[in-house]
BADOKOL-579006 format. One record per residue: residue number from 1; x, y, z of N, C-alpha, C in turn. Coordinates in pm, 1 decimal, padded with zeros to 6 digits, always signed. Example, Ala and Ser with C-alpha at 12.3 -4.5 7.8 and 13.67 -1.06 7.14 Angstrom:
  nr     n.xx     n.yy     n.zz    ca.xx    ca.yy    ca.zz     c.xx     c.yy     c.zz
   1 +01319.0 -00569.0 +00780.0 +01230.0 -00450.0 +00780.0 +01320.0 -00330.0 +00780.0
   2 +01285.0 -00225.0 +00708.0 +01367.0 -00106.0 +00714.0 +01290.0 +00003.0 +00787.0
end
This chain:
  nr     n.xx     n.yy     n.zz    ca.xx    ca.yy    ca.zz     c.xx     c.yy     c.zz
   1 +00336.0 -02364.2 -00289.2 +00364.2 -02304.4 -00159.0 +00381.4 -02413.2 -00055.2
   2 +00489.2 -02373.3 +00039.9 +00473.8 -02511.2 +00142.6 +00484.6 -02454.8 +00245.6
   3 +00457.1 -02525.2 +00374.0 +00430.8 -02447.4 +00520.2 +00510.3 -02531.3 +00603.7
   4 +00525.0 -02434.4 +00735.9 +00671.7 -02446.6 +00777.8 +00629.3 -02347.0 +00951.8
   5 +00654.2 -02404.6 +01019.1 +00604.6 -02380.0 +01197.0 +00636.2 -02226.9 +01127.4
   6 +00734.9 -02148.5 +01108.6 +00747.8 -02019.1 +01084.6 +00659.4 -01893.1 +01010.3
   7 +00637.2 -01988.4 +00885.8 +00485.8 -01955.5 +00767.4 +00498.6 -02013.3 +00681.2
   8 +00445.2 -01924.4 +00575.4 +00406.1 -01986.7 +00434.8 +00508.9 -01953.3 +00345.7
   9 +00575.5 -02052.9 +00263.8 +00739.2 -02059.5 +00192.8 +00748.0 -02057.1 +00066.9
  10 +00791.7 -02018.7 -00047.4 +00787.7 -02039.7 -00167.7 +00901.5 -02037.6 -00253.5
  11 +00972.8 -02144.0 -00323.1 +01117.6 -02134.4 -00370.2 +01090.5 -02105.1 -00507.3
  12 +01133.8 -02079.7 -00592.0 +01097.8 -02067.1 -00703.1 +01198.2 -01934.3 -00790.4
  13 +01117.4 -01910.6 -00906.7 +01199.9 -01805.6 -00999.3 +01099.9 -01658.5 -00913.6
  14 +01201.3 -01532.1 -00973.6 +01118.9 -01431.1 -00920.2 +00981.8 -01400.2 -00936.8
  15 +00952.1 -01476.3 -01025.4 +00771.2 -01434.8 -01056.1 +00701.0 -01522.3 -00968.1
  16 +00749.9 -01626.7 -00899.4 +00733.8 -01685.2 -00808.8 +00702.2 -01641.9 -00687.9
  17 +00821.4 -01556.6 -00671.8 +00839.7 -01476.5 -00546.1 +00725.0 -01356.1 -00550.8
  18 +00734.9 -01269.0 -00651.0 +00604.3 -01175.5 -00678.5 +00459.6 -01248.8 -00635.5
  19 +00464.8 -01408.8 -00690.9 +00327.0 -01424.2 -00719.9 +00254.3 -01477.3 -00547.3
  20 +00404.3 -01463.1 -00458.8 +00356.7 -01587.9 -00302.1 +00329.9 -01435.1 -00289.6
  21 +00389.5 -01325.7 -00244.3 +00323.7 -01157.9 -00195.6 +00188.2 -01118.4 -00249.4
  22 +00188.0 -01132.9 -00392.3 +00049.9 -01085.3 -00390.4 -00042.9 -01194.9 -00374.0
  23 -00071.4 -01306.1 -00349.4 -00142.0 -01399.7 -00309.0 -00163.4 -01367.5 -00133.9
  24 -00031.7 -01359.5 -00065.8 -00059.5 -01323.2 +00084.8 -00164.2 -01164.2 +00072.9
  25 -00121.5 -01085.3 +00042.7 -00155.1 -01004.0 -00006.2 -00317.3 -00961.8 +00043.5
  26 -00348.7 -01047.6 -00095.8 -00485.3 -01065.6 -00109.9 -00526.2 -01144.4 -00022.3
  27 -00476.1 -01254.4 +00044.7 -00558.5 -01281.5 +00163.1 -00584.5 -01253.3 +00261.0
  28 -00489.6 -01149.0 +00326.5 -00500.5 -01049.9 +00382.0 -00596.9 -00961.2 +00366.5
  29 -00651.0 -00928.5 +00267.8 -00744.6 -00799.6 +00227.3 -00850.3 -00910.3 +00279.2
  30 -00863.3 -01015.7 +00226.7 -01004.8 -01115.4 +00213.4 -01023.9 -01138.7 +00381.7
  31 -00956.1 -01143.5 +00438.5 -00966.1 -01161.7 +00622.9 -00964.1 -00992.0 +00685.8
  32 -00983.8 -00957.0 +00624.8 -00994.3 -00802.6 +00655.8 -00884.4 -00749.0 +00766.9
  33 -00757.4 -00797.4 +00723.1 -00655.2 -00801.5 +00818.0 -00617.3 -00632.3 +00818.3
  34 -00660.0 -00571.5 +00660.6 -00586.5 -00438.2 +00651.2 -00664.7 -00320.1 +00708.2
  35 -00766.0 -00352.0 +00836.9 -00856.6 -00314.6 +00888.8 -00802.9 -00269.6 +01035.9
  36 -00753.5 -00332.5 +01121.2 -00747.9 -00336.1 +01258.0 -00568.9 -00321.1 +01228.0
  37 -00541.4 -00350.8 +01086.7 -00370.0 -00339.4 +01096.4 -00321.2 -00231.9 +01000.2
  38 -00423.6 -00095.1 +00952.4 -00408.3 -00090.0 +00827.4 -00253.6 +00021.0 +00835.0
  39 -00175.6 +00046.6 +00849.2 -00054.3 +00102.6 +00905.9 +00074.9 -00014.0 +00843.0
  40 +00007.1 -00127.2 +00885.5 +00105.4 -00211.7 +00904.5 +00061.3 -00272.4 +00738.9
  41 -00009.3 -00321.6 +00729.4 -00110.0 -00385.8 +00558.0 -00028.9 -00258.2 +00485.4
  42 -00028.0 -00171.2 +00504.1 +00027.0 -00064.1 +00373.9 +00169.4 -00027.3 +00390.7
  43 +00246.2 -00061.1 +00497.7 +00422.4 -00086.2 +00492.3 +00475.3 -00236.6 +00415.7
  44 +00393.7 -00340.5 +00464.6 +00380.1 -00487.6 +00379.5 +00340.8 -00485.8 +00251.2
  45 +00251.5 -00428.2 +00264.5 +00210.9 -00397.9 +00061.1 +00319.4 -00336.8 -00024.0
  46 +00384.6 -00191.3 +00066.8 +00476.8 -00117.1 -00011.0 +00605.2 -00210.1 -00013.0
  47 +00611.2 -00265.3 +00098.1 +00764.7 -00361.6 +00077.7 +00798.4 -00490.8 -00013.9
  48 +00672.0 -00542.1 -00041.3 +00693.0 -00665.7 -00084.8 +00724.2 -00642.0 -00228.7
  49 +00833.9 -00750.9 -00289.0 +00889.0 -00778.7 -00379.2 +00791.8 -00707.8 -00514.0
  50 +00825.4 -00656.2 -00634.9 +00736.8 -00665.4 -00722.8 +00776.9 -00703.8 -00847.2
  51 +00683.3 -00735.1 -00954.4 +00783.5 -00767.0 -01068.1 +00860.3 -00701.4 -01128.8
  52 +00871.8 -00566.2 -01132.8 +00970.6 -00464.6 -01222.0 +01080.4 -00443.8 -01136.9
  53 +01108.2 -00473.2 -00980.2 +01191.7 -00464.1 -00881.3 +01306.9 -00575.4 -00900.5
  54 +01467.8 -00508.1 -00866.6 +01543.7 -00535.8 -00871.0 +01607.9 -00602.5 -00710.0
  55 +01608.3 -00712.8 -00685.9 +01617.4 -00776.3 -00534.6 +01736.4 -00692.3 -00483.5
  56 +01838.0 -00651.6 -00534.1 +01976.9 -00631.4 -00453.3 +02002.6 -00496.8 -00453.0
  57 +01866.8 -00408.4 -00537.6 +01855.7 -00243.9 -00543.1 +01713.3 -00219.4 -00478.5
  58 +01584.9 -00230.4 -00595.3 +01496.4 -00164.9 -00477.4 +01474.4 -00237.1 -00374.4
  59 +01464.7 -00381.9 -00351.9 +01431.2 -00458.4 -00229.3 +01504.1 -00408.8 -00134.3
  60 +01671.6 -00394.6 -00139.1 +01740.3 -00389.0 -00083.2 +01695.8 -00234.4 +00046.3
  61 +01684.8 -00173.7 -00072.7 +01662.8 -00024.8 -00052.1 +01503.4 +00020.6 +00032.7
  62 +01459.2 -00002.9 -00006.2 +01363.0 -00067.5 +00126.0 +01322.2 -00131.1 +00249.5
  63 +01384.7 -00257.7 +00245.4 +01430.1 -00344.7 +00386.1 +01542.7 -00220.1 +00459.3
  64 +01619.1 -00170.8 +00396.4 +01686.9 -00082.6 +00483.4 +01650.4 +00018.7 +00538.8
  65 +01553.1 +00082.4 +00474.2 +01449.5 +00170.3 +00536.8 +01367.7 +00128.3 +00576.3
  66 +01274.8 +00058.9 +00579.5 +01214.9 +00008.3 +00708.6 +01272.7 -00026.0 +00787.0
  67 +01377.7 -00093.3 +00816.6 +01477.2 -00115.7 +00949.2 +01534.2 -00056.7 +01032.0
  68 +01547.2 +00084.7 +00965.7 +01595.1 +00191.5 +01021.7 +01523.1 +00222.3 +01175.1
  69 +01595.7 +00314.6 +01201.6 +01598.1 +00306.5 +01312.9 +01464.2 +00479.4 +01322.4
  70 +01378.5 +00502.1 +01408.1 +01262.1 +00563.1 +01388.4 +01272.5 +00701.1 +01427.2
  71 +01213.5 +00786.2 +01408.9 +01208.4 +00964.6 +01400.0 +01249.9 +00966.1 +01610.1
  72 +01278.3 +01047.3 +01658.8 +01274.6 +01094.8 +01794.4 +01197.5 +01200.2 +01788.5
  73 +01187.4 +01253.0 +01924.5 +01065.4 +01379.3 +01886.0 +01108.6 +01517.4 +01868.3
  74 +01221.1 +01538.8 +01879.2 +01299.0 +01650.2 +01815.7 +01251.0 +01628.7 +01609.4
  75 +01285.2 +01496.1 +01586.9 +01271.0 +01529.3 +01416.7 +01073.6 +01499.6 +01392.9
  76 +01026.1 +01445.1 +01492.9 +00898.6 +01462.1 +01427.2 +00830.0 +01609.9 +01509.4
  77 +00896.0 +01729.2 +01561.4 +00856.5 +01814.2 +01562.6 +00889.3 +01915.1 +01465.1
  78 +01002.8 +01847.8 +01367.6 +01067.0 +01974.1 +01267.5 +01183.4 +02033.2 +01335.4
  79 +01246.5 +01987.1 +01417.0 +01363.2 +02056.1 +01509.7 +01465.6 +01993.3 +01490.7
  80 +01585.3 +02043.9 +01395.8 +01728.5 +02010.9 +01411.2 +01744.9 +02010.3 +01516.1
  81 +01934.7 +02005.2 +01506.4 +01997.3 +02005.6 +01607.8 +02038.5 +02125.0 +01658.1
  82 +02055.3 +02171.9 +01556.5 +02118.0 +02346.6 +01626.9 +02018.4 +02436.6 +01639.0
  83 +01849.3 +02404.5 +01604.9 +01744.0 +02472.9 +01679.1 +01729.6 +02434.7 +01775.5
  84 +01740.8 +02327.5 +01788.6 +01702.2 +02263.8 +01978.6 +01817.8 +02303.6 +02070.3
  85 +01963.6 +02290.3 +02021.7 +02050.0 +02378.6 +02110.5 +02047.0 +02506.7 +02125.1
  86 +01999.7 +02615.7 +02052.7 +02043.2 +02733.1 +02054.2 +01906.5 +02734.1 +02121.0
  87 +01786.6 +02694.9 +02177.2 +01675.8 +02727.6 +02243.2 +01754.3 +02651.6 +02398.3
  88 +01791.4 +02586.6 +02413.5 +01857.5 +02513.2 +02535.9 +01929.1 +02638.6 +02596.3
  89 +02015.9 +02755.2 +02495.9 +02039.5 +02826.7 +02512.1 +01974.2 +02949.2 +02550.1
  90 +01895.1 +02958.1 +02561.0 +01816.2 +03124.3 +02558.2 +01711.7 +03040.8 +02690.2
  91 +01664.9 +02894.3 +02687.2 +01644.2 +02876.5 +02814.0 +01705.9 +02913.6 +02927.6
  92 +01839.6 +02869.0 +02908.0 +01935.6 +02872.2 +03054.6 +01952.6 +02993.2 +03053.7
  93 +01986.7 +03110.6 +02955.7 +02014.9 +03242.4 +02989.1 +01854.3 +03288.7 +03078.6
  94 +01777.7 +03224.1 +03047.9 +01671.0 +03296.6 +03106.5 +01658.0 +03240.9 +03239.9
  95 +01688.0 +03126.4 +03292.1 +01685.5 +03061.3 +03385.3 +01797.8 +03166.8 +03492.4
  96 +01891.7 +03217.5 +03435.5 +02017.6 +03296.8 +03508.0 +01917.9 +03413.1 +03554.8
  97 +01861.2 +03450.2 +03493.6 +01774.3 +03599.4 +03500.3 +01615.2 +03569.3 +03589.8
  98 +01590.8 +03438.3 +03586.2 +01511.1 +03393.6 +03712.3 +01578.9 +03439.4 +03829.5
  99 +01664.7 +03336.2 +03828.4 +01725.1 +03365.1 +03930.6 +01805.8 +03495.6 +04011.9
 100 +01812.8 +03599.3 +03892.5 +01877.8 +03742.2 +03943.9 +01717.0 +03817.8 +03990.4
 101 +01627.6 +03769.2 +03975.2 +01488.2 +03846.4 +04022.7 +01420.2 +03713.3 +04161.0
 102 +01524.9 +03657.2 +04182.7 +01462.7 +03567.5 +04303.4 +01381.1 +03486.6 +04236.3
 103 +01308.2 +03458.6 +04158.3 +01236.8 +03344.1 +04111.8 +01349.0 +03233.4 +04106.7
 104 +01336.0 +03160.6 +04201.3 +01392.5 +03024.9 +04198.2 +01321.6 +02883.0 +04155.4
 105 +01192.4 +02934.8 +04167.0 +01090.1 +02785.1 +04092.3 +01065.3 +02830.8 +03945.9
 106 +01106.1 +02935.8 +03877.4 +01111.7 +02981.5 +03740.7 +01249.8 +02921.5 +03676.9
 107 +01342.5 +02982.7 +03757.2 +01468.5 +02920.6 +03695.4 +01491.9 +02792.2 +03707.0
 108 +01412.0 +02730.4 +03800.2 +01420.7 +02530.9 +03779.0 +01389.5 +02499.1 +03675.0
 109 +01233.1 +02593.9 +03654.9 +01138.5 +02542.9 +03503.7 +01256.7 +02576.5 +03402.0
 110 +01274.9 +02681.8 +03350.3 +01401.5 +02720.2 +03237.4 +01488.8 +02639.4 +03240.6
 111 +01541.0 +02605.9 +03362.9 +01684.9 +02505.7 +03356.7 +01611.0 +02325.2 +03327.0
 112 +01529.1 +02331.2 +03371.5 +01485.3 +02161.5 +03317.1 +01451.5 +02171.6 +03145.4
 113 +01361.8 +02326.0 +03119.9 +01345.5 +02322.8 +02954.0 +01465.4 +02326.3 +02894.4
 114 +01600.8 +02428.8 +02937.1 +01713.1 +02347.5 +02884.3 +01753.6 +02254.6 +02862.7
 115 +01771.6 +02141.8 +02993.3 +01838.0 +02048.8 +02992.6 +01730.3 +01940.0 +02842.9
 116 +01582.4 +01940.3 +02870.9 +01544.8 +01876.8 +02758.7 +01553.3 +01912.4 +02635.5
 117 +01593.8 +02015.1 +02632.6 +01633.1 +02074.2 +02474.4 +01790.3 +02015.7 +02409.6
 118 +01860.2 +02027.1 +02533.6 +01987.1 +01923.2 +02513.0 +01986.7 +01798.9 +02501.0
 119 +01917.9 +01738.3 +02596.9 +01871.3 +01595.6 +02557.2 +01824.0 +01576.0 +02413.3
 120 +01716.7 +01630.1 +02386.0 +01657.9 +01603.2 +02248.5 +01744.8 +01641.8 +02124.4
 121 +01851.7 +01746.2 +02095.1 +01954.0 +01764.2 +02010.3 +02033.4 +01631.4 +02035.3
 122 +02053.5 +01595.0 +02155.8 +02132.8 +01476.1 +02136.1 +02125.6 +01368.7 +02081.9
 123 +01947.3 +01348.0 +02123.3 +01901.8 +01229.6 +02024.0 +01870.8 +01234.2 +01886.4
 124 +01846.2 +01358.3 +01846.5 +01866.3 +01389.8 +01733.2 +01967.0 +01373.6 +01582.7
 125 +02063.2 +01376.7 +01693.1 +02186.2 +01339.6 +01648.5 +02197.3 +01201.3 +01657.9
 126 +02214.4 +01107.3 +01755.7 +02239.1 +01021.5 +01783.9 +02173.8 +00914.4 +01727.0
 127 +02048.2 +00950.3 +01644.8 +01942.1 +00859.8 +01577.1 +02005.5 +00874.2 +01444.1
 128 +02067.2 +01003.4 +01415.4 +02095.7 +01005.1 +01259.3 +02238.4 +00972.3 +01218.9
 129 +02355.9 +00962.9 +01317.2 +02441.4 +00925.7 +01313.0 +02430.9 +00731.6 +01300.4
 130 +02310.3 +00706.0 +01387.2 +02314.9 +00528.2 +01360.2 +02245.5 +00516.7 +01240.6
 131 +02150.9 +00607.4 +01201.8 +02121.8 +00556.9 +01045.9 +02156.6 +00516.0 +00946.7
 132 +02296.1 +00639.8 +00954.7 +02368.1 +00624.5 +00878.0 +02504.1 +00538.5 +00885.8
 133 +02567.9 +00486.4 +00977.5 +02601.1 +00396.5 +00965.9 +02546.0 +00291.3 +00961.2
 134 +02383.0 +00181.6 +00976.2 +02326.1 +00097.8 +01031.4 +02341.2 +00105.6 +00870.8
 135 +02224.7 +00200.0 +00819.3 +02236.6 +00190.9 +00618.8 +02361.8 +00192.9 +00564.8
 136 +02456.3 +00232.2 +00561.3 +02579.4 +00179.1 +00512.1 +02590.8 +00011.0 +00559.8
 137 +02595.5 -00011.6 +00642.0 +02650.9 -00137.6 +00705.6 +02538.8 -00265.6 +00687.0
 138 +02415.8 -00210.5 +00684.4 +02305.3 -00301.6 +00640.3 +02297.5 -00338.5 +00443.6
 139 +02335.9 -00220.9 +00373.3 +02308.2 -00224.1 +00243.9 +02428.4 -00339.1 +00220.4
 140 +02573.4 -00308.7 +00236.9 +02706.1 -00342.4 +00188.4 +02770.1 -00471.8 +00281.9
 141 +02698.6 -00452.0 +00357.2 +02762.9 -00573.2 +00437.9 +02604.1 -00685.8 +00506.6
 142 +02580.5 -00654.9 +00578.8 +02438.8 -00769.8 +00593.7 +02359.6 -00849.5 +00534.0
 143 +02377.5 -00780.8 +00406.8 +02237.4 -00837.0 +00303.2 +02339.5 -00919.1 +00204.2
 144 +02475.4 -00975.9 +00211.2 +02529.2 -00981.6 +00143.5 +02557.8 -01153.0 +00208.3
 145 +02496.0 -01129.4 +00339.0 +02551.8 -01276.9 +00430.5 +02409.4 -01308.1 +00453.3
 146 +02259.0 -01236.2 +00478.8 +02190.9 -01267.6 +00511.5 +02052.1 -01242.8 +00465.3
 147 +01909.5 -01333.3 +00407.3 +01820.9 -01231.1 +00374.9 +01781.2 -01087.8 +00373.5
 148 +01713.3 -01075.7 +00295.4 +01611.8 -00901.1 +00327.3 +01534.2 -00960.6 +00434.7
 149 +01515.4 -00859.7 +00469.4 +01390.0 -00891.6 +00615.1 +01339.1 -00801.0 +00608.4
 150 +01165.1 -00819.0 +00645.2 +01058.0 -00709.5 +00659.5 +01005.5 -00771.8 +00792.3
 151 +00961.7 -00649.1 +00874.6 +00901.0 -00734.0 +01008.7 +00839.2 -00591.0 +01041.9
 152 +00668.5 -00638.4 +01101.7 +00636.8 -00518.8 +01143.6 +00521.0 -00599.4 +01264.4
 153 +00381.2 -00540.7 +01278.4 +00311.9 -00581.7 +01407.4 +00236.1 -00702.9 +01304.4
 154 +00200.2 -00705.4 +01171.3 +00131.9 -00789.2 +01101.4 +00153.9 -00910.1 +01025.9
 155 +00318.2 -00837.8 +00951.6 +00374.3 -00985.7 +00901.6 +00542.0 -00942.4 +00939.9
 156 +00617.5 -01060.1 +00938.8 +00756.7 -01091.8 +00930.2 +00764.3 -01165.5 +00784.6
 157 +00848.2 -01149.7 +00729.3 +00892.8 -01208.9 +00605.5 +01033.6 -01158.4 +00572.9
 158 +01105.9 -01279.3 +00525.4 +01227.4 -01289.2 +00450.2 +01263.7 -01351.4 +00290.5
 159 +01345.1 -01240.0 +00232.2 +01361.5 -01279.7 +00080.0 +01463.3 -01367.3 +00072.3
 160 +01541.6 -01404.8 -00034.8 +01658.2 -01401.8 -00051.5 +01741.3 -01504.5 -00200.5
 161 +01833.8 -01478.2 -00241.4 +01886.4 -01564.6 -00320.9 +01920.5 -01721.7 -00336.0
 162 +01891.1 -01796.5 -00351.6 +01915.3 -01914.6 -00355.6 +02079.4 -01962.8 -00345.0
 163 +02182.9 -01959.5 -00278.8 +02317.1 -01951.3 -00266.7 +02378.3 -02109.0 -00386.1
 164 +02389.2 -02020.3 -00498.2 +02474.5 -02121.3 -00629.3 +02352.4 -02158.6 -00712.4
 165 +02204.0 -02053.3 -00689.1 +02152.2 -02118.7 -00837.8 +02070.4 -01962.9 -00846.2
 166 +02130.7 -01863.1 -00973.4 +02136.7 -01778.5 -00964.0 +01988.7 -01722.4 -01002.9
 167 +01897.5 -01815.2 -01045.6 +01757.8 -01754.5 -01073.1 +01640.2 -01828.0 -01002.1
 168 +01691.9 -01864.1 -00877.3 +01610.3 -01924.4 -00784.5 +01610.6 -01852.9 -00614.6
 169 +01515.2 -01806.6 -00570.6 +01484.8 -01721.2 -00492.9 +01352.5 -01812.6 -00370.1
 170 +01410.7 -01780.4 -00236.6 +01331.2 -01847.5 -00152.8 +01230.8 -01732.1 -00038.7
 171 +01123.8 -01753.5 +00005.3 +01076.7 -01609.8 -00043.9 +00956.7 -01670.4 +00101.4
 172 +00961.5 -01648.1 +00231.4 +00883.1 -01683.9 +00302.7 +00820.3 -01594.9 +00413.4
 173 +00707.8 -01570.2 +00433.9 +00602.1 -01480.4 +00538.3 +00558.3 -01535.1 +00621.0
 174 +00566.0 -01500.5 +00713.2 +00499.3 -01530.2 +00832.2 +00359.6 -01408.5 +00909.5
 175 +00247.4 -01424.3 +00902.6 +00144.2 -01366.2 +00950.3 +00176.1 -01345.6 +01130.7
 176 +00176.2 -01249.3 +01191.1 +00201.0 -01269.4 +01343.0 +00055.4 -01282.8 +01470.7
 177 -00018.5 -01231.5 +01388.4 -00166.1 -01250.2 +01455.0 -00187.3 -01389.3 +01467.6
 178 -00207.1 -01452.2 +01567.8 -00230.8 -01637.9 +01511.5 -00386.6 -01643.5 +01477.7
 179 -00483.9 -01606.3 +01514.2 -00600.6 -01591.2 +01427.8 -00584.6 -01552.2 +01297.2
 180 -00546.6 -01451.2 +01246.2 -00556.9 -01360.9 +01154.5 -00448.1 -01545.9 +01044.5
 181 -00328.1 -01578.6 +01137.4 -00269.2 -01674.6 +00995.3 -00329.1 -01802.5 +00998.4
 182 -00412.5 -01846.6 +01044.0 -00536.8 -01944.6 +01033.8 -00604.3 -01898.9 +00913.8
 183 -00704.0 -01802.3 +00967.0 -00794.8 -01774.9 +00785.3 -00706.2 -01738.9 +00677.2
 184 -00605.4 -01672.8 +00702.5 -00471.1 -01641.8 +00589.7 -00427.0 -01773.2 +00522.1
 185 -00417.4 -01892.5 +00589.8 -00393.4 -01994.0 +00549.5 -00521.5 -02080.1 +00487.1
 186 -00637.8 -02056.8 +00560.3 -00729.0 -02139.6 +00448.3 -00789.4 -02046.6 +00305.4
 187 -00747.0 -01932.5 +00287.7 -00772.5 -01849.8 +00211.8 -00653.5 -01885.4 +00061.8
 188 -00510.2 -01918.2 +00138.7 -00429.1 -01944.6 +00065.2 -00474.3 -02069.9 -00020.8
 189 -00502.3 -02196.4 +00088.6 -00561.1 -02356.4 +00037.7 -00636.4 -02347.8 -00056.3
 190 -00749.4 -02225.1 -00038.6 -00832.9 -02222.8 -00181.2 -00774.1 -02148.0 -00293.2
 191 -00689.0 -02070.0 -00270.2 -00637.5 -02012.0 -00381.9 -00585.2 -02149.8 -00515.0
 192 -00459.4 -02205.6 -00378.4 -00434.7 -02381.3 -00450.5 -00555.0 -02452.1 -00494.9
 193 -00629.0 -02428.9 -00493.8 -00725.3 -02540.8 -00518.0 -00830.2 -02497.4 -00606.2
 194 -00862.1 -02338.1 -00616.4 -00941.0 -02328.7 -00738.5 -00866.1 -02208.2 -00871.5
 195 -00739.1 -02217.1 -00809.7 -00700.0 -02094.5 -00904.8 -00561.8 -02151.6 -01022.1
 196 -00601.9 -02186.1 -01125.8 -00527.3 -02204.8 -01192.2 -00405.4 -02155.0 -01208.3
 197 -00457.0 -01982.7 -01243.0 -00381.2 -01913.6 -01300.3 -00366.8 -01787.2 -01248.2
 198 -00281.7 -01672.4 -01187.3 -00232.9 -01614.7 -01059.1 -00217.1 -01475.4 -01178.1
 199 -00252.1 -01406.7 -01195.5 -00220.3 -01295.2 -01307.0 -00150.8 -01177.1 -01205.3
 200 -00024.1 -01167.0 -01257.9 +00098.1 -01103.1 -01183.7 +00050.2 -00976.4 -01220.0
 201 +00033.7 -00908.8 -01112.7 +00031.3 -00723.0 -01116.6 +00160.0 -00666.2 -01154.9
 202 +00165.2 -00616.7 -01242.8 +00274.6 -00520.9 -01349.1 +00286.4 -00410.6 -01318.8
 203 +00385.5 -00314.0 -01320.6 +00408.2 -00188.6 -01326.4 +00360.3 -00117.5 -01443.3
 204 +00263.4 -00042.5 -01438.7 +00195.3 -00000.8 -01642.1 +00331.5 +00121.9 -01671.3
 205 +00350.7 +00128.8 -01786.3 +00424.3 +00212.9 -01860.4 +00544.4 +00211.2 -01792.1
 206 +00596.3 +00072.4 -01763.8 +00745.6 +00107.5 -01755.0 +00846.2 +00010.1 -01824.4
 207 +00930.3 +00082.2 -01924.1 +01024.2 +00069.9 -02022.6 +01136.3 +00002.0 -02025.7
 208 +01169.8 -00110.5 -02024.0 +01259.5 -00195.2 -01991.7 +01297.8 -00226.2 -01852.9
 209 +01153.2 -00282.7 -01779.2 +01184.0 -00296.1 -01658.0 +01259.5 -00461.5 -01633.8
 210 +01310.4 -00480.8 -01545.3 +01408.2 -00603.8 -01537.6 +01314.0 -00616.8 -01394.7
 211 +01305.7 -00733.1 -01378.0 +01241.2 -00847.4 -01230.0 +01380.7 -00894.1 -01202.9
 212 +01391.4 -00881.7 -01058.6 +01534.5 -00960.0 -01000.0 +01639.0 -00917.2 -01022.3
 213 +01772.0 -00986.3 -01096.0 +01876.9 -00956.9 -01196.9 +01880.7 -00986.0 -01326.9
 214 +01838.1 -00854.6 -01386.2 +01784.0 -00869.9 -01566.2 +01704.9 -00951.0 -01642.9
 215 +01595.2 -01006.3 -01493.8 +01495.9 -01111.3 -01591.2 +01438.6 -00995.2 -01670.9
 216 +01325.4 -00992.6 -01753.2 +01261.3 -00960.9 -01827.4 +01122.2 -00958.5 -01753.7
 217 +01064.9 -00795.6 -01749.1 +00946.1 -00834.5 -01672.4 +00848.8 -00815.9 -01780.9
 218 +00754.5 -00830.0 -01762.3 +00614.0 -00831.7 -01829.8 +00591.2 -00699.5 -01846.2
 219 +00504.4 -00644.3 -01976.4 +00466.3 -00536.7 -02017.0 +00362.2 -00483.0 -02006.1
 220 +00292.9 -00568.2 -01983.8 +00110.8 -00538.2 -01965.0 +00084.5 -00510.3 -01825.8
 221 +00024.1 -00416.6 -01819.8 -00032.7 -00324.0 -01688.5 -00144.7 -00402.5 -01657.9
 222 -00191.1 -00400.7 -01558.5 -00325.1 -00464.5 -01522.4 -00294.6 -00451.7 -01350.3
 223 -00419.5 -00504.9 -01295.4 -00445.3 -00532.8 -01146.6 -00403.0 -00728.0 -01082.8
 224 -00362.1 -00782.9 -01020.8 -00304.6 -00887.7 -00964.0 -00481.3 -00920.8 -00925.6
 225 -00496.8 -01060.2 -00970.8 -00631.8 -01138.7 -00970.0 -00630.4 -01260.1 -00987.5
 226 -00665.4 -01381.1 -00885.8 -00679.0 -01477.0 -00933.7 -00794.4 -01503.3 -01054.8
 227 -00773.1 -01653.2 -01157.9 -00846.6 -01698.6 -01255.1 -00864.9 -01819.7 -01249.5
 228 -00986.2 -01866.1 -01280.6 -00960.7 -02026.2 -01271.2 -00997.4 -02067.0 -01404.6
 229 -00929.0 -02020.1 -01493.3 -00935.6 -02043.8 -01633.1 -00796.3 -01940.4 -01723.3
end
């Protein structure tokens, strides 16, 4: 591993790349980072590289969803678009009927619950229309000129291919807490220094899984643990 004003870097083959994530990983757990961040510790856990993972499918497919662009409160209430308009609707009709009974501070209220019911169909729309182009345009075109990227409140990290050496992968995290990548970093130093041997966490029972592009991943299920033997 080598360090770099940005973070902690690792070039290597993909088991390489597997083995710098679950090492951060775990030092993370050991600084009790997944405590005060645990939201963020379990989007980083789910994103990072693994050995049965394919860099240019599931990585891919991931970094793009996390990047995405986030729910509005029309979709985290359960409200399409044509429920939130057709209520925009039956607002303002009611707002008309305020107003045919003289309630004029009724029909403001109705006509403002319209107008936010329109607003919110709009964003509704307007969030899912960039999704879907941002994921088209991020899968087929971005990742094709530029790392995967993961970035959240806990870590930033970027993957990526080695450009002309096709089984070499450069693979670097950055911790954003500057306390939190202090002990992250002397946690790492001892890893270097008393851990021989890095036992890669496997996917159990899965059947011709490929690491990267068609490496060959490992078969044996188990838990990711350092050994110093």
């Amino acid at each position: 591993m080598d360090e770099s004003i940005s973070g902690f870097r690792v070039r290597g083959t993909w088991g390489d790349v597997v083995e710098h994530g679950e090492r951060i990983t775990s030092a993370l757990r050991e600084v009790d980072a997944d405590e005060p961040y645990r939201d963020a510790y379990e989007e980083w856990d789910d994103w990072r590289p693994k050995t049965h993972e394919r860099l240019t499918t599931d990585v891919n497919e991931k970094t793009a969803e996390q990047a995405s662009v986030g729910e509005g409160e029309g979709e985290k209430a359960g409200e399409d678009v044509d429920d939130d308009l057709q209520t925009a609707g039956e607002r303002l009709s009611e707002s008309y009927e305020k107003l045919e009974d003289d309630d004029a501070e009724g029909a403001v209220e109705k006509w403002g619950e319209s107008i936010g019911h329109v607003a919110r169909a709009a964003d509704t729309a307007g969030r899912r229309a960039l999704r879907k182009v941002e994921n088209t345009v991020y899968k087929r075109v971005m990742t094709q000129m530029a790392p995967y990227y993961f970035d959240n409140d806990l870590v930033s990290a970027n993957v990526k291919r080695v450009r002309g050496e096709d089984d070499t992968f450069a693979f670097e995290v950055q911790v954003n807490d500057d306390d939190l990548r202090d002990e992250v970093r002397a946690v790492l130093h001892e890893y270097d220094d008393d851990v021989e041997r890095w036992h890669v966490d496997t996917e159990k029972e899965t059947d011709a899984a490929a690491a990267a592009e068609g490496v060959e991943a490992p078969r044996t299920g188990g838990e990711s643990r350092p050994s110093t033997n």
